[in-house]
C-alpha positions as CSV (number, residue, x, y, z in Angstrom):
1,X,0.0,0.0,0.0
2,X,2.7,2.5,0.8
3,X,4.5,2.0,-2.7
4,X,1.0,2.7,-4.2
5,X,0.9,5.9,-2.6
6,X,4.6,6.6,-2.3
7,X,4.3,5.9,-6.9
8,X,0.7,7.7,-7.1
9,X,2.2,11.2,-4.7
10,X,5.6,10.4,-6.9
11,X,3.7,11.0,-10.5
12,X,1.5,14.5,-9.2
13,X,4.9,15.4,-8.0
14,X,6.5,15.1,-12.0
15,X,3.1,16.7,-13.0
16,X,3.6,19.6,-11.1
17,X,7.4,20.0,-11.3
18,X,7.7,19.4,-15.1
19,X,4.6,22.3,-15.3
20,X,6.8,24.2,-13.7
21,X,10.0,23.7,-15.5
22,X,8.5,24.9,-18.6
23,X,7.6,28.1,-17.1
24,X,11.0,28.7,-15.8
25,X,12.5,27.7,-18.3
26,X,10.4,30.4,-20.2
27,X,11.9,32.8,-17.7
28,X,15.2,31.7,-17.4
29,X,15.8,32.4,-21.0
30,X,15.9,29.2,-22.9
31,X,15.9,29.1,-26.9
32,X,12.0,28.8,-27.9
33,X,13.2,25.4,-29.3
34,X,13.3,24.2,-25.8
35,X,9.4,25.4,-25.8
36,X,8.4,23.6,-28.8
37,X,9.9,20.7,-28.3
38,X,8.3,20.2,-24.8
39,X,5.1,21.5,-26.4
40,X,5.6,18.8,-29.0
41,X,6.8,16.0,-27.0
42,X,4.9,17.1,-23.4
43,X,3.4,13.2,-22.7
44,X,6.8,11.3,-23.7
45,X,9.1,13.8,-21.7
46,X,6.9,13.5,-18.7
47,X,6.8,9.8,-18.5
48,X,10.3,10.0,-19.1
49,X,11.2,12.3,-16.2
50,X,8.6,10.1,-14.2
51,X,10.2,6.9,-15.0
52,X,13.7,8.0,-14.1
53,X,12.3,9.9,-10.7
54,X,10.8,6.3,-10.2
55,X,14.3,4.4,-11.0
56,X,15.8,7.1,-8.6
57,X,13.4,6.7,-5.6
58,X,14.2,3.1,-6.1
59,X,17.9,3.4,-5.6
60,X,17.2,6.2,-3.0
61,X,15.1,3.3,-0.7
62,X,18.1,0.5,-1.4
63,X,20.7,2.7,-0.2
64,X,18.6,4.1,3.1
65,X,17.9,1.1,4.2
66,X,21.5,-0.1,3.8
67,X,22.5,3.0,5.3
68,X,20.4,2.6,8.7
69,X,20.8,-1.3,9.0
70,X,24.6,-0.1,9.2
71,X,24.3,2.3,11.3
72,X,22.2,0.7,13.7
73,X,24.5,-2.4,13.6
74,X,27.9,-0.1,14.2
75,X,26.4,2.0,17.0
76,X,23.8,-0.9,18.4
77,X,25.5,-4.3,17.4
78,X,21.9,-5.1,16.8
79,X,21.3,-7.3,13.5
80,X,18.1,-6.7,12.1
81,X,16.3,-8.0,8.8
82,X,16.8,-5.6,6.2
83,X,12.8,-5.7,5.7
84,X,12.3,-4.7,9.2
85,X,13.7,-1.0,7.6
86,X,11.8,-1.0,4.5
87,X,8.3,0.3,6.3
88,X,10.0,3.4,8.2
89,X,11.8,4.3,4.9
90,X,8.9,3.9,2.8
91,X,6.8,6.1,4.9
92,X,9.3,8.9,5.7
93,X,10.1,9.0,1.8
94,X,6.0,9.6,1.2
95,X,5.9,12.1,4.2
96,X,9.0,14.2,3.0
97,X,7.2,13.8,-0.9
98,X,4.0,14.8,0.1
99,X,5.7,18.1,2.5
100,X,7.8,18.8,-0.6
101,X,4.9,18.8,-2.8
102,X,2.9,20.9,-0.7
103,X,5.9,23.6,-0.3
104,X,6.3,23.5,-4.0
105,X,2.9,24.1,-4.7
106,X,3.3,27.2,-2.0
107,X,6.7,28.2,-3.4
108,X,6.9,28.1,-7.1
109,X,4.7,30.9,-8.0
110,X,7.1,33.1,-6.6
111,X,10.5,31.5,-8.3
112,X,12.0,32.8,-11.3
113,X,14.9,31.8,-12.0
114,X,16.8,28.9,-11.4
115,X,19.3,30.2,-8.7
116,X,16.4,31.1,-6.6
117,X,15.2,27.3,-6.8
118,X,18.4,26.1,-6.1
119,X,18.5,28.6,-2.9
120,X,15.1,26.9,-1.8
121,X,16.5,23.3,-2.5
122,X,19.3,24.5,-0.2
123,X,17.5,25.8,2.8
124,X,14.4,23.6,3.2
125,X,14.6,22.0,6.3
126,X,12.0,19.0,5.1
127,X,14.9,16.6,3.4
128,X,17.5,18.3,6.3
129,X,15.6,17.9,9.5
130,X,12.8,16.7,9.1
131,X,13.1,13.3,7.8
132,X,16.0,12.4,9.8
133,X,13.7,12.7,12.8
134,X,11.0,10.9,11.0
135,X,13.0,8.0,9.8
136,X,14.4,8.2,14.0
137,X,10.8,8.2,15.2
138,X,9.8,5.5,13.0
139,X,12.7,3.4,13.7
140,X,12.4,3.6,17.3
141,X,8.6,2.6,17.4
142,X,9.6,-0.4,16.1
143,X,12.3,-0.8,18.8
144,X,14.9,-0.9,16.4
145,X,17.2,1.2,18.6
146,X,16.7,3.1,22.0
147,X,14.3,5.7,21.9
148,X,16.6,8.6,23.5
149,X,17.8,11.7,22.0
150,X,21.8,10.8,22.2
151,X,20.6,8.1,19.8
152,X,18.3,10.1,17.6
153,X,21.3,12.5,17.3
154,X,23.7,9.9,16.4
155,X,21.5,8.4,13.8
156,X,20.1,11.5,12.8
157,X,23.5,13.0,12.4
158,X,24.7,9.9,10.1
159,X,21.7,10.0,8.0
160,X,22.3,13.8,7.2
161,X,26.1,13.0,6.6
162,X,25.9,10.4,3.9
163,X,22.8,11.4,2.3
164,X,22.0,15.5,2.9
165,X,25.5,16.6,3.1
166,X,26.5,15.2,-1.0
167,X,23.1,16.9,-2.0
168,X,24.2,20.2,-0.3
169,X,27.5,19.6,-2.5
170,X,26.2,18.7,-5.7
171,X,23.6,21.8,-5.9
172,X,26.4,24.3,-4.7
173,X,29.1,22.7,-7.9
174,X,26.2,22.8,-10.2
C-alpha cells in the first residue's frame, strides 16, 4: 500500500514540477526550441522524467535502508532484517514527498529563475531535519534502537552525513 501511494504522490509530484519547469525555463531564457519541443513531446518527456524519478526513488530506498541497518549495527550491534527498515523508509520518503509537494505548490509561484530554486532546494529543512527525525521516530517505534535523543542524534547525524550533506555539495558545484 505505501509503494501505491509513495508511486501515485511520486507522479503529481512530476506533473507539477515538469509544469513548472516549462515556465521557468520560459523565464530563465531558454531558446524557444526548448518550448516547442516540450510542447511537442509534453506526454513522452513527462513519463520519461517520471520513470527516471521512479528508478531514482528506487535506488534512493536501497541505499537508506543499507544506510540505517549499518548504522544501527555499528552503534547498536543489533542485526536486524533488512525488511524490518523498508516500512519506516517507505513512509518517511511519502511524508518528505508529500511536504515537498505541498511547499512547491506554496513556493513556485514566486521563483523565477533557477538560482532562486536552487536557494530553496538549499535551505528547506524538510529533506535536512525533518526526515532524519521521521525516519528516528519511526525506527524507534519499532524498537529498532533506544528511543533517547543521544541516539536520535547519532543516527540523525549519520543520515544527514551520507545522504544531505553530498546533495548540499552537488547543488552548490552545479
Amino acid at each position: 500500500m505505501l509503494v501505491i501511494a509513495l508511486t501515485l504522490v511520486l507522479l503529481i509530484s512530476s506533473y507539477v514540477q515538469f509544469n513548472y519547469i516549462q515556465q521557468l525555463a520560459e523565464s530563465s531564457g531558454l531558446p524557444a526550441k526548448f518550448k516547442d519541443y516540450t510542447d511537442h513531446f509534453h506526454f513522452i518527456i513527462f513519463i520519461i522524467s517520471f520513470l527516471f524519478q521512479i528508478i531514482i526513488l528506487f535506488f534512493l530506498i536501497g541505499y537508506e535502508v543499507f544506510l540505517l541497518y549499518f548504522t544501527v549495527y555499528f552503534f547498536y550491534k543489533r542485526m536486524h532484517y533488512l525488511k524490518v527498515y523498508i516500512q519506516p523508509v517507505l513512509l518517511s520518503n511519502l511524508i518528505t514527498l508529500i511536504l515537498n509537494l505541498g511547499i512547491n505548490l506554496l513556493i513556485s509561484p514566486y521563483i523565477y529563475d533557477i538560482q532562486t530554486l536552487k536557494q530553496y532546494a538549499l535551505f528547506s529543512p524538510v529533506n535536512y531535519l525533518i526526515k532524519p527525525f521521521m525516519l528516528c521516530y519511526f525506527l524507534s517505534k519499532k524498537n529498532i534502537f533506544p528511543n533517547t535523543v543521544l541516539d536520535w542524534i547519532k543516527v540523525g547525524m549519520v543520515y544527514v552525513l551520507f545522504t544531505c550533506i553530498p546533495s548540499i555539495l552537488l547543488l552548490l558545484i552545479f
